[in-house]
The first five atom37 places (N, CA, C, CB, O) and aatype in JSON, in Angstrom:
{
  "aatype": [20, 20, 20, 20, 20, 20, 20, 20, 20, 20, 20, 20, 20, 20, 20, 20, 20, 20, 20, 20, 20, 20, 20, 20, 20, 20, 20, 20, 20, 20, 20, 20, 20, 20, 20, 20, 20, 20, 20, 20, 20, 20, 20, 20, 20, 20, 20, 20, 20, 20, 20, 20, 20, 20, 20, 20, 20, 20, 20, 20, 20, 20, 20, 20, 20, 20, 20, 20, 20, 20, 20, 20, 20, 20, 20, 20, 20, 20, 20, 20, 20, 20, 20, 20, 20, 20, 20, 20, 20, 20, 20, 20, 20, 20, 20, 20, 20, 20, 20, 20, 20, 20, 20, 20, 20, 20, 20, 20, 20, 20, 20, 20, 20, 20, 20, 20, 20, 20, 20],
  "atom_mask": [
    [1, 1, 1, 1, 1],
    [1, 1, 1, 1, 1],
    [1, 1, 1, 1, 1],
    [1, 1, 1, 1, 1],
    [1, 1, 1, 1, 1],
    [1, 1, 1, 1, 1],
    [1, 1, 1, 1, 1],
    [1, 1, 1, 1, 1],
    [1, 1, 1, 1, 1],
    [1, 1, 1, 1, 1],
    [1, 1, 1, 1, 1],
    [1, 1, 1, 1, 1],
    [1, 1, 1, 1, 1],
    [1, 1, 1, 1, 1],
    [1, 1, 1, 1, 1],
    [1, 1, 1, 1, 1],
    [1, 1, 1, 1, 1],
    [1, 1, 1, 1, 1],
    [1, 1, 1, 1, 1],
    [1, 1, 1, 1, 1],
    [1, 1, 1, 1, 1],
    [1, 1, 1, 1, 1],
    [1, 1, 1, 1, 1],
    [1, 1, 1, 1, 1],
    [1, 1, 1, 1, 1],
    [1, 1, 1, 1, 1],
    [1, 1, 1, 1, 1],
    [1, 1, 1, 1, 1],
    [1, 1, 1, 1, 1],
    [1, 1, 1, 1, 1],
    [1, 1, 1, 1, 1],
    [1, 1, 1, 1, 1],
    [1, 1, 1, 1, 1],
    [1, 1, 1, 1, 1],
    [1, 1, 1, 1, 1],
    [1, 1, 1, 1, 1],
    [1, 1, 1, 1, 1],
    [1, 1, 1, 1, 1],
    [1, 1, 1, 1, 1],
    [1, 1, 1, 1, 1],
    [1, 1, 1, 1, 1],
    [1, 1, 1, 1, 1],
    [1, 1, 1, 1, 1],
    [1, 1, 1, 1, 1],
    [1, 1, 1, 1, 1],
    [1, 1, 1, 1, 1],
    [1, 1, 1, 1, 1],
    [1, 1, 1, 1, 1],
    [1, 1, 1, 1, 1],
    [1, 1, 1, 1, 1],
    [1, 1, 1, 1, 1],
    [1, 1, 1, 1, 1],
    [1, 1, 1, 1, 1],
    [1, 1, 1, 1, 1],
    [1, 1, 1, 1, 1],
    [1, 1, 1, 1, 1],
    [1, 1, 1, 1, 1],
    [1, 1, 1, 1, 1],
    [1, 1, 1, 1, 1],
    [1, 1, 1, 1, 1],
    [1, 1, 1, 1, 1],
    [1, 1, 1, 1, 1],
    [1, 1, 1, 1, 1],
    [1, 1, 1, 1, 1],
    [1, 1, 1, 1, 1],
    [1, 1, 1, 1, 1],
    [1, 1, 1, 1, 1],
    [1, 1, 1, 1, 1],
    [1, 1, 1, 1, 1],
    [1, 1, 1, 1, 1],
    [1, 1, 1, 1, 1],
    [1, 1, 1, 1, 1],
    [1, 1, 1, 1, 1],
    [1, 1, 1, 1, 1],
    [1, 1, 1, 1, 1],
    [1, 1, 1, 1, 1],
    [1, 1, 1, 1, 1],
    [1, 1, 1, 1, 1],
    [1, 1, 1, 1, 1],
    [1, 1, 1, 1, 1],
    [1, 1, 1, 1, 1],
    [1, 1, 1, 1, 1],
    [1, 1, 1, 1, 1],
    [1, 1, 1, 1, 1],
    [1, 1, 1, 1, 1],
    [1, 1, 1, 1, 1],
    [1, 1, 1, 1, 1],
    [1, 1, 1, 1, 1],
    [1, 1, 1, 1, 1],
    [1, 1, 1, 1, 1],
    [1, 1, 1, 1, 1],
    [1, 1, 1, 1, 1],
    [1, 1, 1, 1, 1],
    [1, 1, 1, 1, 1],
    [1, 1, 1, 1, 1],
    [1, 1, 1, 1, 1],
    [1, 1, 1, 1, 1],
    [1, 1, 1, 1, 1],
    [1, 1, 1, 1, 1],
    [1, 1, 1, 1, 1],
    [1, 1, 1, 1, 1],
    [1, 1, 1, 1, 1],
    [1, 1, 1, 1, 1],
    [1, 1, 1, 1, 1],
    [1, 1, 1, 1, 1],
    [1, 1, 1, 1, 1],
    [1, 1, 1, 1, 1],
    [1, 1, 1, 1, 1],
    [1, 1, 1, 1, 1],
    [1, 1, 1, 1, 1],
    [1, 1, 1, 1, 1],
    [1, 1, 1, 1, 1],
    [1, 1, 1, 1, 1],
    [1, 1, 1, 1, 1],
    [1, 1, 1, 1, 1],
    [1, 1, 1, 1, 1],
    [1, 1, 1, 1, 1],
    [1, 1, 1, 1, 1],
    [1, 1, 1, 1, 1]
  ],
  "atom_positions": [
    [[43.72, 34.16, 2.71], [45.11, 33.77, 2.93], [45.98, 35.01, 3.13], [45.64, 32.93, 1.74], [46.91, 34.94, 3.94]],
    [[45.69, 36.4, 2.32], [46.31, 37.27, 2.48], [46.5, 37.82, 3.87], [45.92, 37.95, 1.7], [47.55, 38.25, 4.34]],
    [[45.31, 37.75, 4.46], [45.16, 38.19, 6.25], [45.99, 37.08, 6.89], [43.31, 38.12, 7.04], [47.09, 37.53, 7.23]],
    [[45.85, 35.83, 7.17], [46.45, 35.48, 7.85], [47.98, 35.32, 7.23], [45.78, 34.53, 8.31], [48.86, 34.73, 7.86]],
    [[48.08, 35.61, 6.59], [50.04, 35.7, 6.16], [50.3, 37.06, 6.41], [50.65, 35.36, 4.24], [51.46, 37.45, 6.26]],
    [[49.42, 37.87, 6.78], [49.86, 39.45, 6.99], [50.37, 39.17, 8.42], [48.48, 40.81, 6.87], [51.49, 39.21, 8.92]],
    [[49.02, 38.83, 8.94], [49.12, 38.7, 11.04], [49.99, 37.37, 11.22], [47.08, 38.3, 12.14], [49.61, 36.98, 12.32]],
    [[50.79, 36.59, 10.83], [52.09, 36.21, 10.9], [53.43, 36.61, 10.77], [52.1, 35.63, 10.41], [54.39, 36.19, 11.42]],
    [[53.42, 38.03, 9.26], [54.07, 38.42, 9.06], [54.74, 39.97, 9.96], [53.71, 38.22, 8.03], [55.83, 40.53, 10.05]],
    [[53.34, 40.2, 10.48], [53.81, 41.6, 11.15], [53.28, 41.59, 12.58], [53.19, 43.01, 10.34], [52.92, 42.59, 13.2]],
    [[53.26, 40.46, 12.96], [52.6, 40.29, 14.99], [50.97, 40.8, 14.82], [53.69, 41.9, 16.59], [50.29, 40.41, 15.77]],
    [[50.47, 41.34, 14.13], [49.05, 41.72, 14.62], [47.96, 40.49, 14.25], [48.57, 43.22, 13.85], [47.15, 40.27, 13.34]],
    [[48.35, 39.92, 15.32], [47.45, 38.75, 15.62], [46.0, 38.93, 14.92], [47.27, 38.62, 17.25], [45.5, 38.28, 14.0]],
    [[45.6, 39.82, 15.52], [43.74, 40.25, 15.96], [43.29, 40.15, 14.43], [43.28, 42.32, 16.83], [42.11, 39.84, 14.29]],
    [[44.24, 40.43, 12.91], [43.37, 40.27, 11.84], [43.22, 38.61, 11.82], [43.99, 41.0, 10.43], [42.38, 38.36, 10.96]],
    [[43.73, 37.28, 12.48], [43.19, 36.21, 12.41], [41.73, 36.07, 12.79], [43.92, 35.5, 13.02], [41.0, 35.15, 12.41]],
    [[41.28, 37.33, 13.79], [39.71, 37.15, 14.02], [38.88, 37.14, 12.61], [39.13, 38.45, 15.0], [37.88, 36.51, 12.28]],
    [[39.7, 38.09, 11.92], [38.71, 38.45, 10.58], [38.84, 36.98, 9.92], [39.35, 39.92, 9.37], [37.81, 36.74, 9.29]],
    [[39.87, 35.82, 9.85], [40.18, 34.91, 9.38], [39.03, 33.67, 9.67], [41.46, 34.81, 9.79], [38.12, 33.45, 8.87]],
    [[39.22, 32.93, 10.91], [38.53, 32.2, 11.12], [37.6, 31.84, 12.1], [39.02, 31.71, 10.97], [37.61, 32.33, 13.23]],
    [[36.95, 31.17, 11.79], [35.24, 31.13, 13.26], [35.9, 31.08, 14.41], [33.9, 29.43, 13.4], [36.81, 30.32, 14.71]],
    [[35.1, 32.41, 15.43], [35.75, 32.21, 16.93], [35.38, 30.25, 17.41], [34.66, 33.66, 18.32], [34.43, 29.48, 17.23]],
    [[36.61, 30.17, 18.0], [36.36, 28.4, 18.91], [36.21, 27.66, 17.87], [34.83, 28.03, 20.04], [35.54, 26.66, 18.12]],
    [[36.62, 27.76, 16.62], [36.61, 26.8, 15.83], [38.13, 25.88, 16.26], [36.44, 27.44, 14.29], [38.88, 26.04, 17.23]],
    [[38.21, 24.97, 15.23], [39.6, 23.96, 15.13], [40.72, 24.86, 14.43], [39.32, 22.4, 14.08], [41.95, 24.72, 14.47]],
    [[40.08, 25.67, 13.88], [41.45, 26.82, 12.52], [42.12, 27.81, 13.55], [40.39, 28.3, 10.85], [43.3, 28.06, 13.8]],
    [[40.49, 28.44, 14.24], [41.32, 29.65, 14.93], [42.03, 28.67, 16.45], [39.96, 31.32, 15.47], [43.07, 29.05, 17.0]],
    [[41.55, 27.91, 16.73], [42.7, 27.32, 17.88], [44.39, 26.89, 17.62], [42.07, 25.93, 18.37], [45.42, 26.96, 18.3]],
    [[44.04, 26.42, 16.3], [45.5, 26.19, 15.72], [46.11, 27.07, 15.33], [45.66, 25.46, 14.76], [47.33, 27.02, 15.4]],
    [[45.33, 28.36, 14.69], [46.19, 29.6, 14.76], [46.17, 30.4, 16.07], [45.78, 30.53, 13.68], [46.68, 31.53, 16.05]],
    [[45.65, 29.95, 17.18], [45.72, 30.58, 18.27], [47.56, 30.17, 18.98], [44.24, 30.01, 19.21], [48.41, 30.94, 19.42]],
    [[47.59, 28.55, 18.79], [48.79, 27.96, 19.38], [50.03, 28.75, 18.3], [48.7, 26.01, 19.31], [51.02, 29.09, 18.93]],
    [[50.06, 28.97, 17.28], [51.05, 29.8, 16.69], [50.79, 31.09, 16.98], [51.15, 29.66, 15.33], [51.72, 31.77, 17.41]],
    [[49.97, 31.45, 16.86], [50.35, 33.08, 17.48], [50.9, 33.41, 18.55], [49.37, 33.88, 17.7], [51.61, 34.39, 18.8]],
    [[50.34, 32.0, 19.63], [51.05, 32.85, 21.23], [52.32, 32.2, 21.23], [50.16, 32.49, 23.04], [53.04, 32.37, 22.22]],
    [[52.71, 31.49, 20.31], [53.98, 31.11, 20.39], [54.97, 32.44, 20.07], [54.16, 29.89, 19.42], [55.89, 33.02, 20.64]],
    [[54.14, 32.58, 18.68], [55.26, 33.65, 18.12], [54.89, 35.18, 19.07], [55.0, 33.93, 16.06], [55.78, 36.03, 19.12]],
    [[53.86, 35.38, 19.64], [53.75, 36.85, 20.75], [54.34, 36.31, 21.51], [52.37, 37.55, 21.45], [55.16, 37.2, 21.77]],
    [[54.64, 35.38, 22.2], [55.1, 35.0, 23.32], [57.16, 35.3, 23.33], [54.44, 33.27, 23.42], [58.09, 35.69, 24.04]],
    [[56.87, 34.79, 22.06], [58.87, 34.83, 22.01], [59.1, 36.12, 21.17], [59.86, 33.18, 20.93], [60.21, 36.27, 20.66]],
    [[57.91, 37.31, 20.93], [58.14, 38.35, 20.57], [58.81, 38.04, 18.85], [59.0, 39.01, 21.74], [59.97, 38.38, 18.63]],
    [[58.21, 37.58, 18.05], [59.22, 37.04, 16.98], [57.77, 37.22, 16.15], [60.19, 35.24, 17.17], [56.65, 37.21, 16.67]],
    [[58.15, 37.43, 14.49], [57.05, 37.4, 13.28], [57.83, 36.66, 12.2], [56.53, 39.02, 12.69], [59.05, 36.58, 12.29]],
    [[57.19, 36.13, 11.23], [57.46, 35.47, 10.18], [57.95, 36.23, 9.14], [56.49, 34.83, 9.84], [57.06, 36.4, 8.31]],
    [[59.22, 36.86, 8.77], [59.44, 37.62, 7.78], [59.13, 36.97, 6.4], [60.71, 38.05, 7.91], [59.57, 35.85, 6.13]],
    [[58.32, 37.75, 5.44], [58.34, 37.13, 4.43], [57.5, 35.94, 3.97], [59.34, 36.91, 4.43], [57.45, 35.52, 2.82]],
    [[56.64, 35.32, 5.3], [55.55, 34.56, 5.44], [54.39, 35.02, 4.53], [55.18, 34.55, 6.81], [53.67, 36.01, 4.65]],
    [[54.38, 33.9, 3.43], [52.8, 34.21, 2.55], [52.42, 32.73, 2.02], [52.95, 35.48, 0.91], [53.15, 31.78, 1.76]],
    [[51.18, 32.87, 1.97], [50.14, 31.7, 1.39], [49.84, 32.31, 0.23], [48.72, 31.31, 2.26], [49.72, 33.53, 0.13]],
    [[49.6, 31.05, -1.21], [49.2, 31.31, -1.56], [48.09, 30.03, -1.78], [49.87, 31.97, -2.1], [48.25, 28.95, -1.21]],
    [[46.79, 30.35, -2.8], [46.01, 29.68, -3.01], [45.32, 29.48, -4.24], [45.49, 29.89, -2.29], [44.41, 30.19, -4.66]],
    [[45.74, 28.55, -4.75], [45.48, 28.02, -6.27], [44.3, 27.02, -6.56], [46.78, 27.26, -6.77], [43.85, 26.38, -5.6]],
    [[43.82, 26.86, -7.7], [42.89, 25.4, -7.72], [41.8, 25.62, -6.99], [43.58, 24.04, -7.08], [41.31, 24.6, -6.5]],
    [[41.14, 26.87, -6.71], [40.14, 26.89, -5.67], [38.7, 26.04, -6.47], [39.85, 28.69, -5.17], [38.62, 25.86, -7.68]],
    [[37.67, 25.61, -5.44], [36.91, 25.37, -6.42], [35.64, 24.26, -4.83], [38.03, 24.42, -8.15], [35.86, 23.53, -3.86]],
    [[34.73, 24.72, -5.38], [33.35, 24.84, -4.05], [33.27, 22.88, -4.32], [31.1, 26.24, -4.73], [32.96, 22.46, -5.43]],
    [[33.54, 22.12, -3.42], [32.84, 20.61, -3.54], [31.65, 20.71, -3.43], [33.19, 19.57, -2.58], [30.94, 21.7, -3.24]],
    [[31.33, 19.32, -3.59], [30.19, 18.48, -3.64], [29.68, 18.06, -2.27], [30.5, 17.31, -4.43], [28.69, 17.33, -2.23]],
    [[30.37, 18.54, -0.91], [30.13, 18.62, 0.57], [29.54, 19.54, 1.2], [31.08, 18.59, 1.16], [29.09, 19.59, 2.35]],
    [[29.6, 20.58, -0.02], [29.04, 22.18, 0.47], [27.72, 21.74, 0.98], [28.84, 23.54, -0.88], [27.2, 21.02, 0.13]],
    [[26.85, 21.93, 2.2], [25.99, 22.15, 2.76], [25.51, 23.22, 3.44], [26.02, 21.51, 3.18], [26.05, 23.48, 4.51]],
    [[24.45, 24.03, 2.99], [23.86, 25.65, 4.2], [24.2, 24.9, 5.31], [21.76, 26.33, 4.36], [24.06, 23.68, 5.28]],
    [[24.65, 25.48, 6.32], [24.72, 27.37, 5.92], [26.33, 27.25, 5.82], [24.04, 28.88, 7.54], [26.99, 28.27, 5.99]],
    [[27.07, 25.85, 5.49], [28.52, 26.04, 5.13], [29.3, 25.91, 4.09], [29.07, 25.51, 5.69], [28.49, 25.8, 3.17]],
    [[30.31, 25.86, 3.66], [30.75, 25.61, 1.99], [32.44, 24.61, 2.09], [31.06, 27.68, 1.0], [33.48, 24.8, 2.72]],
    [[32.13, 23.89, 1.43], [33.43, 22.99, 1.48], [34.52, 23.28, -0.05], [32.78, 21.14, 1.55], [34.28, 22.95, -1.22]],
    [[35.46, 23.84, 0.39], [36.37, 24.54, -0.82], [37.52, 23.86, -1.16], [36.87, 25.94, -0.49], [38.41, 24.2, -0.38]],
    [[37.95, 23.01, -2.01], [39.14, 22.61, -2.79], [39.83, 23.31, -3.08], [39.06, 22.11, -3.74], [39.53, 24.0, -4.06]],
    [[41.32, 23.6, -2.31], [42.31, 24.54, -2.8], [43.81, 23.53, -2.45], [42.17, 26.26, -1.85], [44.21, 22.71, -1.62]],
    [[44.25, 24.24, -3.69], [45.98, 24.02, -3.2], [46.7, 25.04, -2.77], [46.92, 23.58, -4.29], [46.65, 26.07, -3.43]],
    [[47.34, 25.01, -1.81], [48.44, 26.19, -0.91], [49.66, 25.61, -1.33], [48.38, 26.27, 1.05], [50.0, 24.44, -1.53]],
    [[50.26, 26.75, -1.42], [51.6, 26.89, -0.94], [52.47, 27.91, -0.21], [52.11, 26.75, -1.77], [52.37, 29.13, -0.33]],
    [[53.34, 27.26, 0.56], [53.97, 28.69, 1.72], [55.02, 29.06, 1.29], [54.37, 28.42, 3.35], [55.72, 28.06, 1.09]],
    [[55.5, 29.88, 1.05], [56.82, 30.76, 0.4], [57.75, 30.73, 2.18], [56.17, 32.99, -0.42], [57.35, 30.89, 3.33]],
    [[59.06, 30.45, 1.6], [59.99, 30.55, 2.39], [59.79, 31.98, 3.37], [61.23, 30.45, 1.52], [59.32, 33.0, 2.86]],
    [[60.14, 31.94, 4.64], [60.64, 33.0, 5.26], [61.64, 33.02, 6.26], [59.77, 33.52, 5.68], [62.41, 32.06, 6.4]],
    [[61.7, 34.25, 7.14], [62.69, 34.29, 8.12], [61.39, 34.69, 9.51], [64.15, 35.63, 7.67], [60.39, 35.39, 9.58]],
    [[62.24, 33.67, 10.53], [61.4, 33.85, 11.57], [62.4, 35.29, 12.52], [61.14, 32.11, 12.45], [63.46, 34.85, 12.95]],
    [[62.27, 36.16, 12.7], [62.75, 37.61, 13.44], [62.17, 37.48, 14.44], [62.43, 39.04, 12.86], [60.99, 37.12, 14.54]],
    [[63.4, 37.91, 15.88], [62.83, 38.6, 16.99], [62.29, 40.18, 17.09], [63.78, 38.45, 17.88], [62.04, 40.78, 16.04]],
    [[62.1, 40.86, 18.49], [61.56, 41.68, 18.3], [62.77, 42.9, 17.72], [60.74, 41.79, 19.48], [62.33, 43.98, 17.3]],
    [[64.01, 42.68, 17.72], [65.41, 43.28, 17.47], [65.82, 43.41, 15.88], [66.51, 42.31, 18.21], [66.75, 44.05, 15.38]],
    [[64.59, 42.44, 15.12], [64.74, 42.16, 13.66], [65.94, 41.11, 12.92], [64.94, 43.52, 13.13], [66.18, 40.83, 11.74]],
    [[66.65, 40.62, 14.51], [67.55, 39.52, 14.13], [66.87, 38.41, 13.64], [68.36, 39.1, 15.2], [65.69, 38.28, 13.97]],
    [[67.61, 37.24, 12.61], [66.72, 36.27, 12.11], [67.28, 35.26, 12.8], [66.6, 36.07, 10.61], [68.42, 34.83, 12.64]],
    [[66.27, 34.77, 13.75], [66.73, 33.32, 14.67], [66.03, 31.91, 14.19], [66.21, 33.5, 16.41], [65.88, 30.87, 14.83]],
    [[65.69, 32.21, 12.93], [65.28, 30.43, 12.4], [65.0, 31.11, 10.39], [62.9, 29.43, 13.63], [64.5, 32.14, 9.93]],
    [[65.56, 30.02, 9.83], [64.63, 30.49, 7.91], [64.25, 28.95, 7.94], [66.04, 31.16, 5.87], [64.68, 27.91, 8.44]],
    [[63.26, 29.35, 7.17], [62.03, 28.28, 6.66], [62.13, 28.1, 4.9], [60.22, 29.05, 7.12], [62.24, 28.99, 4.05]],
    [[62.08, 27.11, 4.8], [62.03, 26.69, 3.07], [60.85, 26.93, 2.64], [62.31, 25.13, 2.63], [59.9, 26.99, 3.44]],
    [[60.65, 27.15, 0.97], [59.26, 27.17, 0.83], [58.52, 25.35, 1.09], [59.02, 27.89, -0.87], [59.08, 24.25, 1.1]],
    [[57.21, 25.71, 1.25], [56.87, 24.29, 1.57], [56.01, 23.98, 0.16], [55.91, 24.1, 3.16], [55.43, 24.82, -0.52]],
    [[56.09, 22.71, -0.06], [55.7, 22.28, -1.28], [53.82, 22.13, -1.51], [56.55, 20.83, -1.43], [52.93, 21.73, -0.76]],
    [[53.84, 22.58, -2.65], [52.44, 22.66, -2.43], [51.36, 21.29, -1.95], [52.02, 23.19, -3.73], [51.56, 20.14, -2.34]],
    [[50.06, 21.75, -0.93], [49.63, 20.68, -0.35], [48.12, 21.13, -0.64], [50.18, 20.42, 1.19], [47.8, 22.31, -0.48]],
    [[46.8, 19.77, -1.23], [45.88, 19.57, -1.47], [45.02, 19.59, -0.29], [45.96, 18.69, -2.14], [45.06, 18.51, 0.29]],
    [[44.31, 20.39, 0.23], [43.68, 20.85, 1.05], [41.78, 21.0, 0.82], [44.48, 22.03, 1.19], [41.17, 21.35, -0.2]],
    [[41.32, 20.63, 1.99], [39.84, 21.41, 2.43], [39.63, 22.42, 3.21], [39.02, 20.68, 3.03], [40.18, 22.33, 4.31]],
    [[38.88, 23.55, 2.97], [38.59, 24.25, 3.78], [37.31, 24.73, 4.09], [39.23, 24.94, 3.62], [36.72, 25.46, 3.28]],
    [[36.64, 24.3, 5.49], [35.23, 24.35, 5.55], [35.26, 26.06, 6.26], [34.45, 22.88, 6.61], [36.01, 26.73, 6.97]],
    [[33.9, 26.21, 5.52], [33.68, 27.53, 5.61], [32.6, 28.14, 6.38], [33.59, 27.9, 4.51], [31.6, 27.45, 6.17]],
    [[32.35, 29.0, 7.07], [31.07, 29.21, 7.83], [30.3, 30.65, 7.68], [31.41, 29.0, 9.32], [30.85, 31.57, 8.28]],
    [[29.51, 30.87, 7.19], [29.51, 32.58, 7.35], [29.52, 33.18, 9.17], [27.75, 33.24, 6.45], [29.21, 32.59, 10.2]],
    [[29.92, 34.31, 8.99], [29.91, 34.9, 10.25], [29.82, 36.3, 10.4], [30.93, 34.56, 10.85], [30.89, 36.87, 10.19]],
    [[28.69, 37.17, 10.76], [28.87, 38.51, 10.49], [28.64, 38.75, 9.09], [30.15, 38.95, 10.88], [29.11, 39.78, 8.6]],
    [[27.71, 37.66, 8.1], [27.67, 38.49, 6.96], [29.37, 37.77, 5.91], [27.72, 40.52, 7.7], [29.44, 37.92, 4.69]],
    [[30.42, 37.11, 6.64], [31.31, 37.0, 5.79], [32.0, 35.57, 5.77], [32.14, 38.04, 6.01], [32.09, 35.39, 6.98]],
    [[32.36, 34.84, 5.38], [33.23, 33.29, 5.05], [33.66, 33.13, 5.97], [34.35, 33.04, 4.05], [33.29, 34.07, 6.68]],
    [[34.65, 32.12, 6.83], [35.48, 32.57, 7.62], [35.76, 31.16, 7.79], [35.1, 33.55, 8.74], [34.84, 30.35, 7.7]],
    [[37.5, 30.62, 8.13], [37.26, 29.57, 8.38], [36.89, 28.67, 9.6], [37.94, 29.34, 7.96], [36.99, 28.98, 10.78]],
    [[36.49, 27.61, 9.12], [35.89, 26.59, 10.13], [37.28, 25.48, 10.69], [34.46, 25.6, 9.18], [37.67, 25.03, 11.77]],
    [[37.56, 25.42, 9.77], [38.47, 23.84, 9.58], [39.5, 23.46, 8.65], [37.63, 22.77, 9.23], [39.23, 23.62, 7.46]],
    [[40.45, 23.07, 8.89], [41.09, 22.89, 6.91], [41.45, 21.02, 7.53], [43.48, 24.43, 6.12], [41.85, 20.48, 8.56]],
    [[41.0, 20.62, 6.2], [41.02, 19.4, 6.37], [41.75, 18.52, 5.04], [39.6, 19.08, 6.68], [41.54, 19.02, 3.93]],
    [[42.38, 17.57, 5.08], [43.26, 16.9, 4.02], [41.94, 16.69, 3.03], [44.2, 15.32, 4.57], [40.72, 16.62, 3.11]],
    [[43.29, 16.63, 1.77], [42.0, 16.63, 0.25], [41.16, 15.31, 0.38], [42.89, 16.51, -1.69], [41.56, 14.28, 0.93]],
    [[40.1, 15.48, -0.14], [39.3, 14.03, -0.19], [39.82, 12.75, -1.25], [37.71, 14.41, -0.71], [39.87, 12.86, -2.47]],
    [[40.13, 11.74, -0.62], [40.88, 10.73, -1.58], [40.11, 10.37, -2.45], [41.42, 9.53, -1.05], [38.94, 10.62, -2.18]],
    [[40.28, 9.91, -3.33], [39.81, 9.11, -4.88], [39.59, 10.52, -5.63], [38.04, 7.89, -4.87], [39.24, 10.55, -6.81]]
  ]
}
């Protein structure tokens, strides 16, 4: 979480590679926010995840791992490239999450984040 709230927070996209599986569903959805925000030259001031409650399910299958976490996003300011603030964001309330995992290169990375499993 720390990488991808960094490469939101300061435009350097490229640490989302370290984040999640190339052509997965994670890195496409962080692909559509990044070129949004390179595109309008703008970063997330103050943008961070955090991640609580972690904990490996009962879905985990080799060679992948299915992880129970709760996030939450801390308020920020969205800045152009001038450091003016042209949008603020509330913090968002914390949300019950999956995150499938894949190794790659030796390291985790994500696959997918998917809503918590009901019951």
């Amino acid at each position: 979480s720390w990488l991808r709230s960094r490469a939101f927070s300061t435009g350097d996209f490229r640490l989302l590679d370290q984040v999640n599986v190339p052509a997965s569903s994670a890195a496409m959805a962080d692909e559509l926010i990044s070129a949004s925000l390179e595109e309008s030259r703008r970063v997330l001031t103050g943008f961070t995840t955090r991640l609580t409650h972690v904990a490996l399910t009962g879905d985990s299958r080799r060679p992948r791992a299915v992880v129970a976490v709760t996030v939450s996003t801390s308020a920020y300011q969205e800045r152009d490239a001038a450091g003016a603030i042209v949008a603020k964001a509330a913090a968002a309330p914390e949300q019950r999450l999956r995150l499938v995992l894949a190794p790659v290169g030796g390291r985790w990375r994500i696959q997918d984040i998917l809503p918590a499993a009901s019951g």
